[in-house]
MILUMMI-510502 format. One record per atom (N, C-alpha, C): y, x, z; residue in three letters; atom name. Coordinates in steps of 0.2 Angstrom, whole numbers, plus 2048, in hexadecimal, padded with zeros to 3 digits. Example, Ala and Ser with C-alpha at 12.3 -4.5 7.8 and 13.67 -1.06 7.14 Angstrom:
2
north  east  up  r  a
7E4  842  827  ALA  N $
7EA  83E  827  ALA  CA $
7F0  842  827  ALA  C $
7F5  840  823  SER  N $
7FB  844  824  SER  CA $
800  840  827  SER  C $
//
This chain:
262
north  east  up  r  a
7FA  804  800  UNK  N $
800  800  800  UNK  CA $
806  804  800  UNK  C $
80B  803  7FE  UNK  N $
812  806  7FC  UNK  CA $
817  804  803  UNK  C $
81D  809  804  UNK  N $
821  80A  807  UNK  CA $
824  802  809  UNK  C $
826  7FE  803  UNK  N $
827  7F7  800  UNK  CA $
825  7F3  804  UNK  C $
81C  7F6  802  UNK  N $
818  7ED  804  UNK  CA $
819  7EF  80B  UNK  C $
81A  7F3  811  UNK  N $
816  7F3  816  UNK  CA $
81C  7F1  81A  UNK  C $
821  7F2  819  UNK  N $
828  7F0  81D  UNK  CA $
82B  7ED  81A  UNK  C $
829  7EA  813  UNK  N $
82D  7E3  812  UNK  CA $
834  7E5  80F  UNK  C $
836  7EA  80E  UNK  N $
83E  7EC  80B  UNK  CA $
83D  7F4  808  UNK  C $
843  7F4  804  UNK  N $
842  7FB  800  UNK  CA $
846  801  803  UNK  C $
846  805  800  UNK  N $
847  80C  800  UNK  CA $
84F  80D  802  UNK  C $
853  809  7FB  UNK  N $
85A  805  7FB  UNK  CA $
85B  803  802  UNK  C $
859  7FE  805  UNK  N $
85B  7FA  808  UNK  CA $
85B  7FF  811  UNK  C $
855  802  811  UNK  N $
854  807  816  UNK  CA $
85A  80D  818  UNK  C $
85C  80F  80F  UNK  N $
861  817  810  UNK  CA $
866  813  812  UNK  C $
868  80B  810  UNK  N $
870  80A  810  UNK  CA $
86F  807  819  UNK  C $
86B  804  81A  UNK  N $
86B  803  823  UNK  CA $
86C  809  827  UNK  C $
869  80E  825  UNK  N $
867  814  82A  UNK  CA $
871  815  829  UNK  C $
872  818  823  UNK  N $
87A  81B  823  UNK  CA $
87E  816  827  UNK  C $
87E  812  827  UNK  N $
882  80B  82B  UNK  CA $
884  810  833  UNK  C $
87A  80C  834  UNK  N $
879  80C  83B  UNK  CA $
87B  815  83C  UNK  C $
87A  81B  838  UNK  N $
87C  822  83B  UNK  CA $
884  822  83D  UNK  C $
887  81D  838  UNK  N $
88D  81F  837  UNK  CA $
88F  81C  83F  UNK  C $
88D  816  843  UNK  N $
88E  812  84A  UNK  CA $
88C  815  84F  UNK  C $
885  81B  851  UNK  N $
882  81F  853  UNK  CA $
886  826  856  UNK  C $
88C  827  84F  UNK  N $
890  82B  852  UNK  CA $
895  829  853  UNK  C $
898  825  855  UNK  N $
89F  823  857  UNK  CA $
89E  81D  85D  UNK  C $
89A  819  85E  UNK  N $
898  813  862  UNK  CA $
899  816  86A  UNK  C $
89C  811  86D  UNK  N $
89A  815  875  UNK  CA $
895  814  878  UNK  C $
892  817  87C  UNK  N $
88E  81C  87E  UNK  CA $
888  81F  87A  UNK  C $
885  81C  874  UNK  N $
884  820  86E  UNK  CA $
885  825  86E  UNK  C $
88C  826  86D  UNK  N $
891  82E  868  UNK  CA $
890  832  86D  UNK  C $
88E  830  877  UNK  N $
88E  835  879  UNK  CA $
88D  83D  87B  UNK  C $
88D  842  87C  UNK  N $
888  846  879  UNK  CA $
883  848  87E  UNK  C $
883  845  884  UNK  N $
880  843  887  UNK  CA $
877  840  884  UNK  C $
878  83D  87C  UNK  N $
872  838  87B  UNK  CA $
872  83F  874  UNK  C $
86B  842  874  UNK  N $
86B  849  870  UNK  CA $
86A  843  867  UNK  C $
86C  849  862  UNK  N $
86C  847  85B  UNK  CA $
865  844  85B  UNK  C $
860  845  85E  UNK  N $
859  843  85B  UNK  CA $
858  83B  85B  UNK  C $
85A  838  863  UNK  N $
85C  832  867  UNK  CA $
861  82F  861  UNK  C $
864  834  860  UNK  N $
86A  82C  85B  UNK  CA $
867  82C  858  UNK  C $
862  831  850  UNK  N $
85F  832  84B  UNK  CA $
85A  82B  84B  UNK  C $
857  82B  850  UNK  N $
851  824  853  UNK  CA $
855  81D  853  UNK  C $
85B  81E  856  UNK  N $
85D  818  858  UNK  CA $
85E  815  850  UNK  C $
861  819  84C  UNK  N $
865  818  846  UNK  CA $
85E  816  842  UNK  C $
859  818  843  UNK  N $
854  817  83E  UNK  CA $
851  810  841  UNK  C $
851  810  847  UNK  N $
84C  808  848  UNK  CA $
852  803  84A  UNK  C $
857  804  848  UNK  N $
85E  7FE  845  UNK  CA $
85D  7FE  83F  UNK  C $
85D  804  839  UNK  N $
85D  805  833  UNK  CA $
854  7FD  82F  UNK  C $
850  7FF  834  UNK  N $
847  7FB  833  UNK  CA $
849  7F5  836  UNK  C $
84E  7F1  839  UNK  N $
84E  7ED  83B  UNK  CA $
854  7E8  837  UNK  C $
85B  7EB  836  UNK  N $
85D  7E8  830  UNK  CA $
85D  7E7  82B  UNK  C $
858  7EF  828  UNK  N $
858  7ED  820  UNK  CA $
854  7EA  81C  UNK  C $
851  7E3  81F  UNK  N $
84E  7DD  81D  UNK  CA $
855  7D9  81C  UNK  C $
85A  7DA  81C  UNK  N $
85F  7D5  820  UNK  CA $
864  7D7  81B  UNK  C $
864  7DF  818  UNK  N $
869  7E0  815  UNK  CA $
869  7DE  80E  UNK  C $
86E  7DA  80A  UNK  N $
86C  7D5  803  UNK  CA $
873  7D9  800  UNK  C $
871  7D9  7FB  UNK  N $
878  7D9  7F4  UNK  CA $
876  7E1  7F2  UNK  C $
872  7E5  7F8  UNK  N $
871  7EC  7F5  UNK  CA $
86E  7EE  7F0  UNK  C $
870  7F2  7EA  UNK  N $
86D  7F2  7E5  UNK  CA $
866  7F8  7E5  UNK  C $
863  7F8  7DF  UNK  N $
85E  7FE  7DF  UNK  CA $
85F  803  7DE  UNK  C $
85E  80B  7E1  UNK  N $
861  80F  7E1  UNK  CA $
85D  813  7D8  UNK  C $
857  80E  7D9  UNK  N $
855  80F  7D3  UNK  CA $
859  813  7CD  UNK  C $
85D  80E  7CB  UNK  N $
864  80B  7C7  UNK  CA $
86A  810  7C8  UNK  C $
86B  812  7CD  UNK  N $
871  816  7CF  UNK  CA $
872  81E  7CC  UNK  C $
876  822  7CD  UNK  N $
876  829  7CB  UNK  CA $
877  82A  7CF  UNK  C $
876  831  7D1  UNK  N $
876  836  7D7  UNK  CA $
87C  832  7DA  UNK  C $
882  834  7D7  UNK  N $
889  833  7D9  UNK  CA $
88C  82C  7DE  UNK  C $
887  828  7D9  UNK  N $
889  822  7DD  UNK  CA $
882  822  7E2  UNK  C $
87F  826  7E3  UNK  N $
87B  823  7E9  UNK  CA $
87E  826  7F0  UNK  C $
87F  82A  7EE  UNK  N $
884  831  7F3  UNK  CA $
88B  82B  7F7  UNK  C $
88E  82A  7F1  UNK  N $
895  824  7F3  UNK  CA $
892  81F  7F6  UNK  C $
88F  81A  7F6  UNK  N $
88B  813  7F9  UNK  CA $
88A  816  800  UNK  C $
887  81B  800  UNK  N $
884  81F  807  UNK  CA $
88C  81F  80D  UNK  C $
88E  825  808  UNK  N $
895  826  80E  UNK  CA $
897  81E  80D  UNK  C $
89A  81B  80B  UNK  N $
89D  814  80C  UNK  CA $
89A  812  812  UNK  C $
893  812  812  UNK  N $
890  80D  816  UNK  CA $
890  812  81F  UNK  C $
890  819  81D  UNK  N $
892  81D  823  UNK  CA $
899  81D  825  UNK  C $
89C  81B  821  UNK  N $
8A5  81A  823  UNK  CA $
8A5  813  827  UNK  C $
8A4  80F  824  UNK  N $
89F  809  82A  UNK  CA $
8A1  809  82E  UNK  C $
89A  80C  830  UNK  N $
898  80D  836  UNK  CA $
89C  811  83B  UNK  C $
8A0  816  839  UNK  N $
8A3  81B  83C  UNK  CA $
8A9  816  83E  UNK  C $
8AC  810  83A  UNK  N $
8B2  80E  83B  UNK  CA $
8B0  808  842  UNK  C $
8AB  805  840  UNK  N $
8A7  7FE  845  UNK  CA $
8A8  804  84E  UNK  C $
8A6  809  84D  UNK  N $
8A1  80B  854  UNK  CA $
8AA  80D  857  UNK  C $
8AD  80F  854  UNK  N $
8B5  815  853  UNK  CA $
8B8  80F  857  UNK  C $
8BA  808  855  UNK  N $
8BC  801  855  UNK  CA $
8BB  802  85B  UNK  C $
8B4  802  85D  UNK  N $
8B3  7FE  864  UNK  CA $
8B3  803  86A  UNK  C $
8B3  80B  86A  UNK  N $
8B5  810  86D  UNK  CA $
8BC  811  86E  UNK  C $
8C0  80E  86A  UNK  N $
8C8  80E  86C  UNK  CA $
8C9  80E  874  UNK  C $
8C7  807  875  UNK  N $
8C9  806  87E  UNK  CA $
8CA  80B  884  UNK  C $
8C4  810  881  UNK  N $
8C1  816  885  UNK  CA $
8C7  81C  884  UNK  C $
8CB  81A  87F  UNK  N $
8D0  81F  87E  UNK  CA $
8D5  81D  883  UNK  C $
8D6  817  884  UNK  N $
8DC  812  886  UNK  CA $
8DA  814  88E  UNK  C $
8D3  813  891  UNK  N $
8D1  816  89A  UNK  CA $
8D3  81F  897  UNK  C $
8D2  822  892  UNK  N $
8D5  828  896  UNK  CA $
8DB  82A  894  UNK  C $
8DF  825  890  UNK  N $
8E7  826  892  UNK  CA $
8EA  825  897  UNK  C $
8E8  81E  89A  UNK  N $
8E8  81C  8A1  UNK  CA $
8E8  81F  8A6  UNK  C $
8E3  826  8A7  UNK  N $
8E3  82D  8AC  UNK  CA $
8E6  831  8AA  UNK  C $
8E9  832  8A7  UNK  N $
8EF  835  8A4  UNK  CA $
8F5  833  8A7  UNK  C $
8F6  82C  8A5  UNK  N $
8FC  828  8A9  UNK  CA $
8FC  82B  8B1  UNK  C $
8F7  827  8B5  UNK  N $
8FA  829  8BA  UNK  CA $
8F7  832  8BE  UNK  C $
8F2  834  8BC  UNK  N $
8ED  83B  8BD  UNK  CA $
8F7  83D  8BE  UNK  C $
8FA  83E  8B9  UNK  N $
901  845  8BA  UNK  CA $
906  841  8C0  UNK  C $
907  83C  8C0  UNK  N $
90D  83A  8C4  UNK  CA $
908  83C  8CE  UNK  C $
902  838  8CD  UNK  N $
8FE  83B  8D4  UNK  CA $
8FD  843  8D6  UNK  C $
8FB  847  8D1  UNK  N $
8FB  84D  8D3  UNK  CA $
8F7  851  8CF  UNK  C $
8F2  84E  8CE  UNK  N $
8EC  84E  8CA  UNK  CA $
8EB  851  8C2  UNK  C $
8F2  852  8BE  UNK  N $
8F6  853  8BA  UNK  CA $
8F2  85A  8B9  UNK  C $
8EF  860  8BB  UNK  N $
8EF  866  8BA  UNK  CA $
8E8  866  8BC  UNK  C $
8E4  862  8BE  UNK  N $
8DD  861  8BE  UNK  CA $
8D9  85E  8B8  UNK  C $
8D7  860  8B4  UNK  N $
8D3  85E  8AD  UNK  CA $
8CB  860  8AE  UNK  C $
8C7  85D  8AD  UNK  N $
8C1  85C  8AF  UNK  CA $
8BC  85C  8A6  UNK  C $
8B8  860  8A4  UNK  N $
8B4  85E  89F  UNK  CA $
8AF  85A  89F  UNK  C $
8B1  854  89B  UNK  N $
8B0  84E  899  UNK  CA $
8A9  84F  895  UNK  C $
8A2  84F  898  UNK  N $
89C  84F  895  UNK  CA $
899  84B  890  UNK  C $
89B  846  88E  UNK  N $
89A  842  88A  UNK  CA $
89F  843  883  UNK  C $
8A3  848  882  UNK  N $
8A8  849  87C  UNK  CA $
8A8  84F  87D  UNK  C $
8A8  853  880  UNK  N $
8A9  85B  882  UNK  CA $
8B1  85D  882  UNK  C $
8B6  858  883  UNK  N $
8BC  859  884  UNK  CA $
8BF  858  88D  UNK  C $
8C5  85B  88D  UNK  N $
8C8  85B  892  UNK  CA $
8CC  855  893  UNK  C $
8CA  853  89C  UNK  N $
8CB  84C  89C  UNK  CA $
8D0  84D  8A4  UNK  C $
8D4  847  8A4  UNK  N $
8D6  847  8AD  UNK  CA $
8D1  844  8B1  UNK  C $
8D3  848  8B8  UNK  N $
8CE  844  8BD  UNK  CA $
8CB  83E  8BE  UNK  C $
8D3  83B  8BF  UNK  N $
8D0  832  8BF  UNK  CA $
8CE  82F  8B8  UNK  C $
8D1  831  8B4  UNK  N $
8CE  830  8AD  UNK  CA $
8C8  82F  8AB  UNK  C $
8C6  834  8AF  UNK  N $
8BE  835  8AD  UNK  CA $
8BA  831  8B1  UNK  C $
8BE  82F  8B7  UNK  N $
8B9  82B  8BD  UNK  CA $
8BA  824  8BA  UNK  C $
8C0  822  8B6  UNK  N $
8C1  81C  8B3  UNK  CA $
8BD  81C  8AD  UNK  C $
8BC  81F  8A7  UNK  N $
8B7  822  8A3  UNK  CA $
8B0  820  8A4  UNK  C $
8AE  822  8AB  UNK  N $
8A8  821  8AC  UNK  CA $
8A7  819  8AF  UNK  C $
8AB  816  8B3  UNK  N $
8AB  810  8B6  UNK  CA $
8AD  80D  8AE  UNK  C $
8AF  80C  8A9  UNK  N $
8AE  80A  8A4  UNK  CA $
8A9  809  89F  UNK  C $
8A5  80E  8A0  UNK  N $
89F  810  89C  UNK  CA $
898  80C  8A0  UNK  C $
89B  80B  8A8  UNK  N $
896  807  8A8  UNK  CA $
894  7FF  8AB  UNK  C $
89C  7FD  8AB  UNK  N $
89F  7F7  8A9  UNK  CA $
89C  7F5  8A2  UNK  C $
89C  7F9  89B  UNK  N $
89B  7F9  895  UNK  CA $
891  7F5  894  UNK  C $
88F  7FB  899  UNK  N $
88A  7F8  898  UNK  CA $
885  7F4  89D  UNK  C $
88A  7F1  8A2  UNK  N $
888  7EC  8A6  UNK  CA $
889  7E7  8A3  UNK  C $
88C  7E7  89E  UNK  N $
88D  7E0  899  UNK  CA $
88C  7DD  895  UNK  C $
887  7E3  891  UNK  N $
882  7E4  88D  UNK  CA $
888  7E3  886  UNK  C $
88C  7EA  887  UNK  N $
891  7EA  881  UNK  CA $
88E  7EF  87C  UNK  C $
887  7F3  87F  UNK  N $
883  7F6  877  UNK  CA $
87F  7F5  876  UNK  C $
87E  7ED  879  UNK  N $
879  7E6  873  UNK  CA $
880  7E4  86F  UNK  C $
885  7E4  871  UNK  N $
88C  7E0  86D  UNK  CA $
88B  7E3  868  UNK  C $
88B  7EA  868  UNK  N $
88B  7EF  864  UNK  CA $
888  7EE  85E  UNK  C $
882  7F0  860  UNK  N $
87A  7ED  85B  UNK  CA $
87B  7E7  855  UNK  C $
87D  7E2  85A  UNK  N $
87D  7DA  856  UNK  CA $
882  7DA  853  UNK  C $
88A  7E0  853  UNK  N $
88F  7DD  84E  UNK  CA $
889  7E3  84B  UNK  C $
887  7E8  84B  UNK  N $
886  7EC  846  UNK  CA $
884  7E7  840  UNK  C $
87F  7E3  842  UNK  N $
87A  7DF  840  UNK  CA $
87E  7DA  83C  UNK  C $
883  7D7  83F  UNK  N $
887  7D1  83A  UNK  CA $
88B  7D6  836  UNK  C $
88D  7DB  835  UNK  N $
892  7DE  833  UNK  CA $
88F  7DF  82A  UNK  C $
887  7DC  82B  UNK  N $
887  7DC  825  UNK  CA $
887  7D4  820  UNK  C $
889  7D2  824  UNK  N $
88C  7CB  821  UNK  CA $
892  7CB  81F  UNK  C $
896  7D1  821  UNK  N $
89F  7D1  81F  UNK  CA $
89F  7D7  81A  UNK  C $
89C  7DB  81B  UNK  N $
89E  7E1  817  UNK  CA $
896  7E4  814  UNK  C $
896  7E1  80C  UNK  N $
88E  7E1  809  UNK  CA $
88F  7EA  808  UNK  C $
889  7EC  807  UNK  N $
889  7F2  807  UNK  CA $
88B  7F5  800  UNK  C $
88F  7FB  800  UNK  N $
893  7FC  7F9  UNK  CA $
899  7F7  7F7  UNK  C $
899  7F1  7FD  UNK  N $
8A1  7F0  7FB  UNK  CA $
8A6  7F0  801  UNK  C $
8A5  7F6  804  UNK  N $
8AC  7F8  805  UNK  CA $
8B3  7FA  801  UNK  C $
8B7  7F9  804  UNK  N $
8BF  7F9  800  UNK  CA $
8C4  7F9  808  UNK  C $
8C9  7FE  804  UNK  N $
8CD  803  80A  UNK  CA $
8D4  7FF  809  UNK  C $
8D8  7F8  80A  UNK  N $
8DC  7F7  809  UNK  CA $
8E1  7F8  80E  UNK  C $
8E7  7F5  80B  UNK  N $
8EC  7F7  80D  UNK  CA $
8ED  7F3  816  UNK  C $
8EA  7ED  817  UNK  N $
8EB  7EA  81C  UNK  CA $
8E5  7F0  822  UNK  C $
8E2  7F3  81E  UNK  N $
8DD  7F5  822  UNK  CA $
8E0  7FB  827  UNK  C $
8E7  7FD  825  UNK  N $
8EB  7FF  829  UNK  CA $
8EE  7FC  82F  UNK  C $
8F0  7F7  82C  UNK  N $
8F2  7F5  831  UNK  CA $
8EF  7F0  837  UNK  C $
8E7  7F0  836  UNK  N $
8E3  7F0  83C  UNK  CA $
8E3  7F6  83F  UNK  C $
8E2  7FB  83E  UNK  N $
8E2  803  842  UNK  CA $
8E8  802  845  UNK  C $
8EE  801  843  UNK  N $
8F4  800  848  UNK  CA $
8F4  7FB  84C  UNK  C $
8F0  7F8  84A  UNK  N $
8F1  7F0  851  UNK  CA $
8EC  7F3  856  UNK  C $
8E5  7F5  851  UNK  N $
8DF  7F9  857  UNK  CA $
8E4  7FC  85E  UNK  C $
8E8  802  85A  UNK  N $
8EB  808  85D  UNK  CA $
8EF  806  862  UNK  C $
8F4  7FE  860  UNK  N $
8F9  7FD  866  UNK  CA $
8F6  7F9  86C  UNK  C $
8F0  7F8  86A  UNK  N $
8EC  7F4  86E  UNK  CA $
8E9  7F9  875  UNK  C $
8E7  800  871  UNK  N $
8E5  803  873  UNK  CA $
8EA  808  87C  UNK  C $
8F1  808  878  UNK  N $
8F5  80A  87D  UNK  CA $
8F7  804  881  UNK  C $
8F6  7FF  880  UNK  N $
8FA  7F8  886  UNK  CA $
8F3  7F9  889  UNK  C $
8EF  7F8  888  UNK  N $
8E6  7F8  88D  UNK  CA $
8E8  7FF  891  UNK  C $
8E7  805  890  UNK  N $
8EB  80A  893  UNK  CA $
8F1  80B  89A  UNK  C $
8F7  806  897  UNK  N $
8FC  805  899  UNK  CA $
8FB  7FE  89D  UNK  C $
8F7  7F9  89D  UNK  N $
8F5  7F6  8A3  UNK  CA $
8EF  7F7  8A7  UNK  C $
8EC  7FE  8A6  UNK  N $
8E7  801  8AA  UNK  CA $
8EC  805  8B0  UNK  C $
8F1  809  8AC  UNK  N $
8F4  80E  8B2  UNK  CA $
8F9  80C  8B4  UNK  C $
900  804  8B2  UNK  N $
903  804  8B4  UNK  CA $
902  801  8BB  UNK  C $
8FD  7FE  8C0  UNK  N $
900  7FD  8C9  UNK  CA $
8FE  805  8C8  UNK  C $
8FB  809  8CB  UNK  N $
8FD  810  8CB  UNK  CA $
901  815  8CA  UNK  C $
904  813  8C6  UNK  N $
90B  817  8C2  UNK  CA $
90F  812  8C5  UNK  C $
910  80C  8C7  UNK  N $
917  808  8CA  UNK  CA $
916  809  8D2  UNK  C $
90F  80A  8D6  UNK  N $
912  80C  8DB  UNK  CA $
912  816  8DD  UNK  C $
911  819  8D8  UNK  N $
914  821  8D8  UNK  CA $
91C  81F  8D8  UNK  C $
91D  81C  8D3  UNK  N $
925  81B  8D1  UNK  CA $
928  817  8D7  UNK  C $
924  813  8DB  UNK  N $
929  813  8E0  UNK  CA $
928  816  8E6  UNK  C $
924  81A  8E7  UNK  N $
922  81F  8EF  UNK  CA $
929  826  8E9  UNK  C $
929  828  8E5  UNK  N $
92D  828  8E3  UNK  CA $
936  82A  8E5  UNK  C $
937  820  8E3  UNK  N $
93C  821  8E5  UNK  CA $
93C  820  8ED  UNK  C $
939  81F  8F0  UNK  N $
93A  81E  8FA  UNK  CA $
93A  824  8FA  UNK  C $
937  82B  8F8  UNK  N $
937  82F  8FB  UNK  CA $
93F  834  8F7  UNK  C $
941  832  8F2  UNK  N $
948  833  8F2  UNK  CA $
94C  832  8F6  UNK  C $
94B  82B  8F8  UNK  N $
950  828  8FC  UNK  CA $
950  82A  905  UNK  C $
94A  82E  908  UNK  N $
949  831  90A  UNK  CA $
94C  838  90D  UNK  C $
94C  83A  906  UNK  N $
94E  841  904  UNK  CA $
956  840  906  UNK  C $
958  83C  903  UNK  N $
961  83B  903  UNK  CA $
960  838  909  UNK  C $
95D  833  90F  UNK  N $
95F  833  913  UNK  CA $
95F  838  91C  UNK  C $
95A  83B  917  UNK  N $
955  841  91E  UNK  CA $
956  848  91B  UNK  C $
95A  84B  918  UNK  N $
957  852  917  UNK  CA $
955  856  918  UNK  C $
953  857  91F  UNK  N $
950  85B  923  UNK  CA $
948  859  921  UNK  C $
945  854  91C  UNK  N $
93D  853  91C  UNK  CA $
93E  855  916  UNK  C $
939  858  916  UNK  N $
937  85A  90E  UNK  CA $
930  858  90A  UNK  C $
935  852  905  UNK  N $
931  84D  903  UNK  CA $
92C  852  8FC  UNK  C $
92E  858  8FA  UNK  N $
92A  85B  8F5  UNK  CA $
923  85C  8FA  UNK  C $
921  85D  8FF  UNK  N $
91D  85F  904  UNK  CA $
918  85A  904  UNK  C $
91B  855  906  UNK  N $
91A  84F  909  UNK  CA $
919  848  903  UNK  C $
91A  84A  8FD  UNK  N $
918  843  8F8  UNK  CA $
916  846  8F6  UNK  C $
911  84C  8F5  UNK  N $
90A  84E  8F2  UNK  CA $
906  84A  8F3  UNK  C $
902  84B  8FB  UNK  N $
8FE  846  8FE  UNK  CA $
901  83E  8FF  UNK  C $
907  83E  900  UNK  N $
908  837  8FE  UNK  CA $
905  832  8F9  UNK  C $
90A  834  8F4  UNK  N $
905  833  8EC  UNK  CA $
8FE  832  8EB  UNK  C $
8FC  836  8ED  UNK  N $
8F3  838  8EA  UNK  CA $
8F1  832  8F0  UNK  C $
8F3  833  8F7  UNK  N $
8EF  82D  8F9  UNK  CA $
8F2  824  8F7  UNK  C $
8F6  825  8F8  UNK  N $
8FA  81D  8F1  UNK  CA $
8F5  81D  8EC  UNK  C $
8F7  822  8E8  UNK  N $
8F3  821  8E1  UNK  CA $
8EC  820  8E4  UNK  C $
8E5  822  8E6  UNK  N $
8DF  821  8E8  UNK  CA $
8DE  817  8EC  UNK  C $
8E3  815  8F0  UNK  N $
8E3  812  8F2  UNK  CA $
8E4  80B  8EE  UNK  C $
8EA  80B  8E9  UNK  N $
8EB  808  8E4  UNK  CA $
8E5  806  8E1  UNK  C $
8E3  80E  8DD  UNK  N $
8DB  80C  8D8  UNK  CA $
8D6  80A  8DE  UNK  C $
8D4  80A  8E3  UNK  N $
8D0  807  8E5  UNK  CA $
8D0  7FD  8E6  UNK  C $
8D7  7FD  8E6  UNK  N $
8D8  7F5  8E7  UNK  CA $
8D9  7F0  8DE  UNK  C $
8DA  7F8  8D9  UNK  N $
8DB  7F5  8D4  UNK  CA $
8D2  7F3  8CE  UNK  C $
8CF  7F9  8D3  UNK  N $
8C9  7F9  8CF  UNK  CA $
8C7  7EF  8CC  UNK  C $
8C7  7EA  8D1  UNK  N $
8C6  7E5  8D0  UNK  CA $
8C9  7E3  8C9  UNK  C $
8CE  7E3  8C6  UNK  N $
8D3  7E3  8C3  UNK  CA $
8D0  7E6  8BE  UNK  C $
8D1  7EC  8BD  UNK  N $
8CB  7EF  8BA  UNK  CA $
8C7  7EE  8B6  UNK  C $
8C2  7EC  8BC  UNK  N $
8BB  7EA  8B8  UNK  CA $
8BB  7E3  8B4  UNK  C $
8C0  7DF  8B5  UNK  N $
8C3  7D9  8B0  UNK  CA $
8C4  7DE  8AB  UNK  C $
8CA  7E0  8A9  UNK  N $
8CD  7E2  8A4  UNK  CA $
8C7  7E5  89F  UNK  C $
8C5  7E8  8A0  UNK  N $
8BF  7EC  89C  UNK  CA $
8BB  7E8  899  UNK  C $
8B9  7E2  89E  UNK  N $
8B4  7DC  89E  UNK  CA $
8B6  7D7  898  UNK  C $
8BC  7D6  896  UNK  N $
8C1  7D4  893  UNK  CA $
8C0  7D7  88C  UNK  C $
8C0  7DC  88D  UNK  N $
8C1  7E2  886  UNK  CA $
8B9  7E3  883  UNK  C $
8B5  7E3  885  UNK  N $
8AE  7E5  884  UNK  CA $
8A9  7E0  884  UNK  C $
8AB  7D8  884  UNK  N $
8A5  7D3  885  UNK  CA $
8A8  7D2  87F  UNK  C $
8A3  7CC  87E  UNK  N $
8A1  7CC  875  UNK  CA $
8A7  7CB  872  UNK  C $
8AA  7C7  875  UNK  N $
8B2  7C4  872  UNK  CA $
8B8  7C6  876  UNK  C $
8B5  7CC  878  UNK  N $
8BA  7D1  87A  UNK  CA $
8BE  7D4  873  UNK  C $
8C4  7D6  877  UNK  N $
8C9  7DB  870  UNK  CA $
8C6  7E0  86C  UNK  C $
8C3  7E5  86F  UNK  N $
8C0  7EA  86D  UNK  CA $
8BA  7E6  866  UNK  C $
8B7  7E0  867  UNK  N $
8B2  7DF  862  UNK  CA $
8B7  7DC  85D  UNK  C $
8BD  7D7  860  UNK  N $
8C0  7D3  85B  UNK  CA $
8C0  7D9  856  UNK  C $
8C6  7DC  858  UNK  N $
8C9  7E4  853  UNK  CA $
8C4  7E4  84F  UNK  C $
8BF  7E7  852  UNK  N $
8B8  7E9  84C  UNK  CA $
8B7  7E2  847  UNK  C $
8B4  7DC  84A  UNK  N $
8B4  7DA  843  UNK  CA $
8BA  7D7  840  UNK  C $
8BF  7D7  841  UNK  N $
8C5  7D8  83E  UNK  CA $
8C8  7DD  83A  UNK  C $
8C5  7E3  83B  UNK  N $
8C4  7E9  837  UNK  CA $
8C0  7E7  831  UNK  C $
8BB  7E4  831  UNK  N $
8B4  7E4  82E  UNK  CA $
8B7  7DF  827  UNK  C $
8BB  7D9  82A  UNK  N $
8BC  7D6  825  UNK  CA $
8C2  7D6  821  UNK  C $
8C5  7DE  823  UNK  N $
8CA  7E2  81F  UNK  CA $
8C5  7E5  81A  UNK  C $
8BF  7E9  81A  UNK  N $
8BD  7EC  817  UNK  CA $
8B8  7EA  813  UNK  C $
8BB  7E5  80F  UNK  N $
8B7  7E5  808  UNK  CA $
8BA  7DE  805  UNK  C $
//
């Protein structure tokens, strides 16, 4: 028996699932991590790739094609995936802008810690928020979310019709300001009560000179700021929850992207 009869799809349908699903494998969160080795995503991408390409229709026979366009269909269908997984990882950019935000104003500001999952340099609390995101992410089974848009995404964008328009820009800009306001209501109760321990301890300063509030709003700060994110976390864990359930912002963008793209 042939390749064909025994899994019920072809060869076609196999190569264009697999590049989809690599292109998602590398950019997906917790996927992309580098924590999960190349062979682990290789697998993941091959038993997505035997699972939708029963499913994927309008793909032509590579039979038919030249080199040239089989090569082209491939990346398309890798740029996909790379945009779909990229989509849904923005958020994780917006929790480390957020420690950013407050990490310099508390103290923290000079402490960067490597980020094991990206091999980049990250702040403290960034990373503590990073990880309480990652696993908010998948207490709510946002990389089954994952999976299922991979799966519908070929109901919007048929394989080989992708197209880069001009509007397609302008969802990357809405993604991106989305990105900074999700950041910017992560850090702002932390950065508004720095800003106001702050001003008391100016006010301080001009009314005490003899205290020396450079000394003394070191440890100030840093215990404000800890005590803040301890009563914010609840908050928190909304917002993300928000951003990452199915019909969370994070998934709209993506298919929103999707049906930019063809």
């Amino acid at each position: 028996m042939s390749f064909e009869q025994i899994f019920g799809v072809t060869y076609s349908q196999i190569l264009l699932s697999f590049a989809r699903a690599s292109g998602l494998m590398m950019t997906a969160p917790i996927f992309q991590s580098r924590n999960v080795p190349p062979q682990v995503r290789v697998v993941l991408a091959f038993g997505l790739a035997l699972v939708v390409a029963p499913f994927v229709v309008g793909a032509g026979d590579f039979h038919h094609f030249t080199f040239g366009m089989v090569v082209f269909t491939l990346l398309q269908e890798v740029l996909i995936g790379l945009i779909m997984g990229y989509m849904v990882y923005l958020p994780f950019y917006a929790i480390q802008i957020a420690g950013h935000f407050f990490d310099v104003p508390m103290g923290f500001g000079i402490v960067n810690i490597l980020d094991p999952t990206t091999g980049a340099q990250m702040p403290l609390l960034g990373q503590l928020n990073f990880i309480m995101a990652s696993l908010i992410f998948l207490a709510i089974d946002g990389h089954h979310t994952v999976i299922t848009s991979f799966i519908q995404s070929y109901h919007v964008v048929k394989p080989g019709m992708l197209l880069l328009k001009k509007e397609t820009v302008g969802v990357f800009v809405m993604a991106f300001s989305n990105m900074f306001y999700l950041g910017f209501k992560i850090g702002i109760p932390i950065m508004g009560t720095i800003f106001l321990a702050d001003v008391a301890m100016g006010i301080i300063a001009k009314l005490i000179p003899q205290v020396n509030v450079f000394i003394i709003g070191f440890p100030i700060k840093i215990l404000l700021g800890l005590i803040m994110l301890i009563f914010f976390i609840p908050v928190f864990v909304l917002l993300i929850e928000a951003t990452f359930s199915s019909s969370g912002d994070a998934f709209k963008m993506m298919r929103l992207m999707l049906r930019r793209l063809h």
